[in-house]
N, C-alpha and C positions, 0 to 999 in steps of 0.2 A: 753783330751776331752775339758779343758777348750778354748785351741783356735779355737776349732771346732764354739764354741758356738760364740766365739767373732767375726769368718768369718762369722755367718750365721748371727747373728745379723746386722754386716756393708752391708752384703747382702741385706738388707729386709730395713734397714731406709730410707738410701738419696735415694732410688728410691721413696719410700711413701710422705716424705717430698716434693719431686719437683715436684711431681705431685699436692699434694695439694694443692702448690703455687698456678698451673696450673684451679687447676676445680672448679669451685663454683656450681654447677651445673645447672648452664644456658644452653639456647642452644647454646651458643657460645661454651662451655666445648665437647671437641670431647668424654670426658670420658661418658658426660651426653647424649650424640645423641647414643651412641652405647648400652646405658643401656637403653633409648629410643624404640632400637626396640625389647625388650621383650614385649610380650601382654601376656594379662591372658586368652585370649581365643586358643593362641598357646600353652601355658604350659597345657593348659586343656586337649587340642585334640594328643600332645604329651602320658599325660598319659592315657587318652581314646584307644590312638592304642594301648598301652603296654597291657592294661585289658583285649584285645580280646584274651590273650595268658593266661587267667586266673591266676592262681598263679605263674607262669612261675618256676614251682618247678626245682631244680637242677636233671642231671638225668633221663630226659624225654622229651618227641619229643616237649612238647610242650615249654619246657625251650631251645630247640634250635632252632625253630620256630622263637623264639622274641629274637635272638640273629642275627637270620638270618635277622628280619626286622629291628634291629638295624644298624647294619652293611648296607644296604639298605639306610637307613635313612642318616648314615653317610656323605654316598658318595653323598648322593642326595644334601646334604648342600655343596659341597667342601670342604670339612674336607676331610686333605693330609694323606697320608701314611696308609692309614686303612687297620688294621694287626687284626690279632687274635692270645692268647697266649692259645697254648695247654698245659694242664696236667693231673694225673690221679689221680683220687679219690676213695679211698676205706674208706670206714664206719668207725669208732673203732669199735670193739668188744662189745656186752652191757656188761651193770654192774656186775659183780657177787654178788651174797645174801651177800657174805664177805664183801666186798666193799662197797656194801649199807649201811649195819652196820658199817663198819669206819668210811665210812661217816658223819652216822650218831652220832654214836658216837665223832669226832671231834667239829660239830654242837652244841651238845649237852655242851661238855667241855667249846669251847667257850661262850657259854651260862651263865653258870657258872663262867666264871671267870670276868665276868664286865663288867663295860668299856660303852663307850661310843658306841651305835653297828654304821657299815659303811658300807655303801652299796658297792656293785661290782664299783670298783676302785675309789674308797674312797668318802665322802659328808656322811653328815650323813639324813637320811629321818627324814622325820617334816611332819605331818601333818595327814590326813586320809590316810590309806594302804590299798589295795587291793591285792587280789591275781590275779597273770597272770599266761600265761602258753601257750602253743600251742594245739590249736584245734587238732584233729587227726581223728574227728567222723564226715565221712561223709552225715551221717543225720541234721547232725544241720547246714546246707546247701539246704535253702528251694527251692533255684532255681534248676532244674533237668536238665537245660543245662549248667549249669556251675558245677554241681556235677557231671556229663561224663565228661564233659572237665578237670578235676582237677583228674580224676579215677585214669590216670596210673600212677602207683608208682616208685618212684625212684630206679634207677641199677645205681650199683658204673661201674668206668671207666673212658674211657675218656672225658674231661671236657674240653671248650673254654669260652674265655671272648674276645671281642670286644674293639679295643681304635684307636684311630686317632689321628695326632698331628698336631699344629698351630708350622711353623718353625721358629724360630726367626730370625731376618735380621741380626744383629750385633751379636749374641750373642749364635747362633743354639748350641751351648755343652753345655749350660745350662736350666733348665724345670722344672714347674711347674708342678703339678700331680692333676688331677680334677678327682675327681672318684664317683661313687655310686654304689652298688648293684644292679643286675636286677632280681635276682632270689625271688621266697618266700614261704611261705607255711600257712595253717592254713585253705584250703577251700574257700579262696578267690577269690579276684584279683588283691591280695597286689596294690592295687591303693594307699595307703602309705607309707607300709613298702614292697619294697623302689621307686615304681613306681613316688612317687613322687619324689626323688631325683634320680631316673634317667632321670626325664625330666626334671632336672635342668642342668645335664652337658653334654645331647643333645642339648637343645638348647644354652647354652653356646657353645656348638662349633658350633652352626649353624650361631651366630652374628660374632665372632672369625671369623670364615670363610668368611666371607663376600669379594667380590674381595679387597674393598678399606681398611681393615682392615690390619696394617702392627703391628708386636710386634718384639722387642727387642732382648727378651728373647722366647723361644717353651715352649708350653704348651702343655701337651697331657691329653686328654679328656677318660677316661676307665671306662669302666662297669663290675663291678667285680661279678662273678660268686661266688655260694656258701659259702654267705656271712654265711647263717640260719646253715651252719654246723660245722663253728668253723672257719671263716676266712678264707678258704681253697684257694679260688681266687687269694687274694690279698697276700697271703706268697706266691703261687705258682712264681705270679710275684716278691715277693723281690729276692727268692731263683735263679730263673732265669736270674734276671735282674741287683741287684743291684752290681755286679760285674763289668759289662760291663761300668757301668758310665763313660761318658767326654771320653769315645773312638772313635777316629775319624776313620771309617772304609767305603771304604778301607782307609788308610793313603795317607796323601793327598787331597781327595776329596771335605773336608769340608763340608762333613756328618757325623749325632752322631746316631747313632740306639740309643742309651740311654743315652741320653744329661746328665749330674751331675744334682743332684736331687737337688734343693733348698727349693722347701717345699711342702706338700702333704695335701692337703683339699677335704673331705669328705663331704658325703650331705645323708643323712638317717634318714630319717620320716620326714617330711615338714611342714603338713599339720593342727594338730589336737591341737592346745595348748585352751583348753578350760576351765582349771583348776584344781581345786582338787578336787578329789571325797566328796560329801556331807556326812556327818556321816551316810546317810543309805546306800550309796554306788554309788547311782545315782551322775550322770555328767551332766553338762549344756546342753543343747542340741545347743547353740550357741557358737561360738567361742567371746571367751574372749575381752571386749575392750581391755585389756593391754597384749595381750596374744604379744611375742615378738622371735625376732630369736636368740637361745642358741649355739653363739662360744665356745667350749670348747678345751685346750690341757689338757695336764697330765703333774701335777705338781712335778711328779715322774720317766720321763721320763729321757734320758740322753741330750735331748735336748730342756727340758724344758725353759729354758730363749727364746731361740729362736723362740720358740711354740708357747710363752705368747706374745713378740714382732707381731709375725705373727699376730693373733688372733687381736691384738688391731689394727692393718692395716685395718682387715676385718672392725672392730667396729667403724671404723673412716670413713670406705666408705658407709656402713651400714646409718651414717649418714646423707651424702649426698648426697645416689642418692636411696635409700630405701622409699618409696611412701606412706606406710603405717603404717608398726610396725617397732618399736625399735630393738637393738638386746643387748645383755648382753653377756659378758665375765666369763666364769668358768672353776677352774683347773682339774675337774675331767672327763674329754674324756675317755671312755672303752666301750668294746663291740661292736667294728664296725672296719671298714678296713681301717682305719688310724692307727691304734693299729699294727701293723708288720713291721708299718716305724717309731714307735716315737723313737728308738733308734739310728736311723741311719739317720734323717732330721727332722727340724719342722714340725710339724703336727696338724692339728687342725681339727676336727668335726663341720659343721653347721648340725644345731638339731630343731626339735619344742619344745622341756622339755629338763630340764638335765638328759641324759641318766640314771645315774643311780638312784637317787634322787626322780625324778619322774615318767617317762618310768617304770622305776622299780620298781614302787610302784603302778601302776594300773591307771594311771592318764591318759590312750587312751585304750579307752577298745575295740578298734577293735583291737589293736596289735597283730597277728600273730592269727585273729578269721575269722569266716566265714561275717563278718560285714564288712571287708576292703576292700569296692566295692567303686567304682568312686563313684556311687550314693549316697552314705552315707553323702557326703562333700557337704555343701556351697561352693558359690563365695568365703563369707570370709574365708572357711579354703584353697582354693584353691590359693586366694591371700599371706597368709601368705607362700607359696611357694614362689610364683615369688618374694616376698620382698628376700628372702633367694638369689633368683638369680638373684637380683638386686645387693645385697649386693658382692658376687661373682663378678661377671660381674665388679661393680667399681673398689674392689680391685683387681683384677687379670689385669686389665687395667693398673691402678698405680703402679702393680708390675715387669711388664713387658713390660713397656715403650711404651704404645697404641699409636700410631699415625693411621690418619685416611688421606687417600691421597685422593687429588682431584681428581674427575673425570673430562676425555675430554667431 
């Protein structure tokens, strides 16, 4: 394992380094013209179409709706190869009363026995706590067209996610992994969890696309299905996928259906960093001046050196082509679909909080409620998106050797 780590790291450096020679971010900098043409009124109208599909629940006509207009969207940009990955979903079983009481029970023990407590995949919380949870009561859903639109309930079965790939010129067996969730629940119309980061790596692949944009290395652009029920999407594809890696098929052709994985970047909840709840419970109703974008991997990963490397690539283009907020490095990435690849490639989450830390402590109280409508968001929390896809957009430039060719 250890040379895994040592390939993935010579991987990820001299390409960051030579580019950074390269960009200052002038408009001379081809990296800074192509981070250029994101606008915040395209990421906007991006997730305004996703909202007319309401929660886009997993399971339901209206969750393949805004799969089918993804897909649509795709090809409408020139994003190559757009595929869809079938698989089948069935429920777990609920809890038993036995269960519940182990549960609780184990809850309890660890209680008892000390210690410093740690949130879902380690950091320890600081600060004011709240309780979360998932909406499930469609009365506390004032709108009466979006509570029809949100009715039908999810049936297990078959399940699709949506991806398209940028091919690389020198380099097609090797790929980068841009993904987000498109599914969600809670009464909404997840306009953040995760509409916002699926309009981050649609319109990354709409710039990527672009005729005069050439890359190195392929990037493939995916919206992962049935993130809200345990990952279900994004294991579908490692189980599928990760075998096939750096196979040239047919032989010969100098085609990869699944280029070799070099490292897999995540985008879920964008929008909302407005701090920590006030000792009565209440939240800013502004977003934060110093509210900033949260790289994180897992410090416990098998591929953590390489994750940590990654992650500082993001944080170093973050600073140069990022318009607005900062972004910060942390080791605890859990609860999203970068989690099915951190043992088998670098991986890193971009976040608006640290998932577990604060997400998990109550610190976005539309999280998974009938409140996560477009309309709830400012410009400013809608911008601390597009900085998120600014920061993308640099490093995935510098990591995959951007060049920008002239036009006749």
């Amino acid at each position: 394992m250890r040379s895994k780590l040592i390939v993935c790291a010579l991987t990820l450096l001299p390409l960051a380094s030579a580019s950074a020679q390269q960009g200052d971010g002038s408009a001379t900098d081809p990296i800074a013209v192509l981070v250029g043409r994101l606008s915040l009124e395209r990421y906007k109208a991006t997730i305004k179409g996703l909202t007319q599909f309401g929660d886009r629940r997993e399971g339901t006509s209206r969750n393949r709706a805004a799969i089918d207009w993804i897909e649509a969207q795709l090809k409408s940009y020139g994003c190559s190869d757009v595929q869809r990955l079938t698989y089948q979903y069935q429920p777990p079983p609920p809890l038993t009363e036995a269960q519940r009481a182990e549960r609780r029970a184990r809850a309890a023990a660890a209680a008892r026995a000390g210690g410093v407590p740690r949130s879902v995949g380690g950091g320890r919380p600081r600060g004011v706590r709240m309780p979360t949870g998932v909406n499930t009561d469609p009365n506390r859903q004032p709108d009466a067209r979006l509570r029809e639109l949100n009715a039908e309930p999810s049936k297990p079965g078959e399940r699709q996610e949506v991806y398209c790939t940028k091919i690389g010129t020198t380099h097609p067996d090797e790929m980068y992994i841009v993904g987000a969730h498109m599914d969600g629940h809670g009464w909404g119309e997840a306009a953040n969890d995760d509409g916002s980061g699926t309009a981050i790596v649609m319109e990354l692949a709409r710039i990527f696309s672009s005729p005069d944009v050439q890359t190195e290395r392929s990037i493939r652009f995916i919206l992962w299905n049935n993130e809200e029920t345990g990952l279900n999407g994004s294991r579908a594809y490692v189980e599928q996928r990760a075998a096939l890696q750096g196979k040239e098929d047919p032989p010969g052709s100098g085609k990869y259906p699944e280029p070799r994985w070099l490292g897999m970047i995540q985008h879920d909840m964008m929008m909302f960093d407005h701090g920590m709840p006030r000792p009565d419970g209440t939240i800013s109703p502004e977003q934060r001046p110093e509210a900033d974008v949260n790289i994180e991997f897992q410090s416990t990963s098998k591929f953590a050196e390489g994750a940590q490397k990654l992650a500082w690539v993001f944080h170093a283009a973050n600073e140069k082509y990022a318009t607005d907020y900062p972004a910060q490095v942390g080791p605890h990435m859990t609860n999203t679909d970068s989690t099915p690849f951190q043992d088998l490639v670098p991986a890193i989450t971009l976040r608006e909080n640290e998932r577990g830390t604060q997400i998990g402590s109550g610190w976005d109280p539309h999280w998974h409620q009938p409140t996560d409508l477009f309309s709830t968001y400012s410009d400013k929390d809608f911008r601390l998106g597009l900085n998120a896809a600014q920061t993308t957009a640099g490093a995935l430039a510098e990591l995959t050797g951007m060049t920008l060719k002239s036009q006749p």
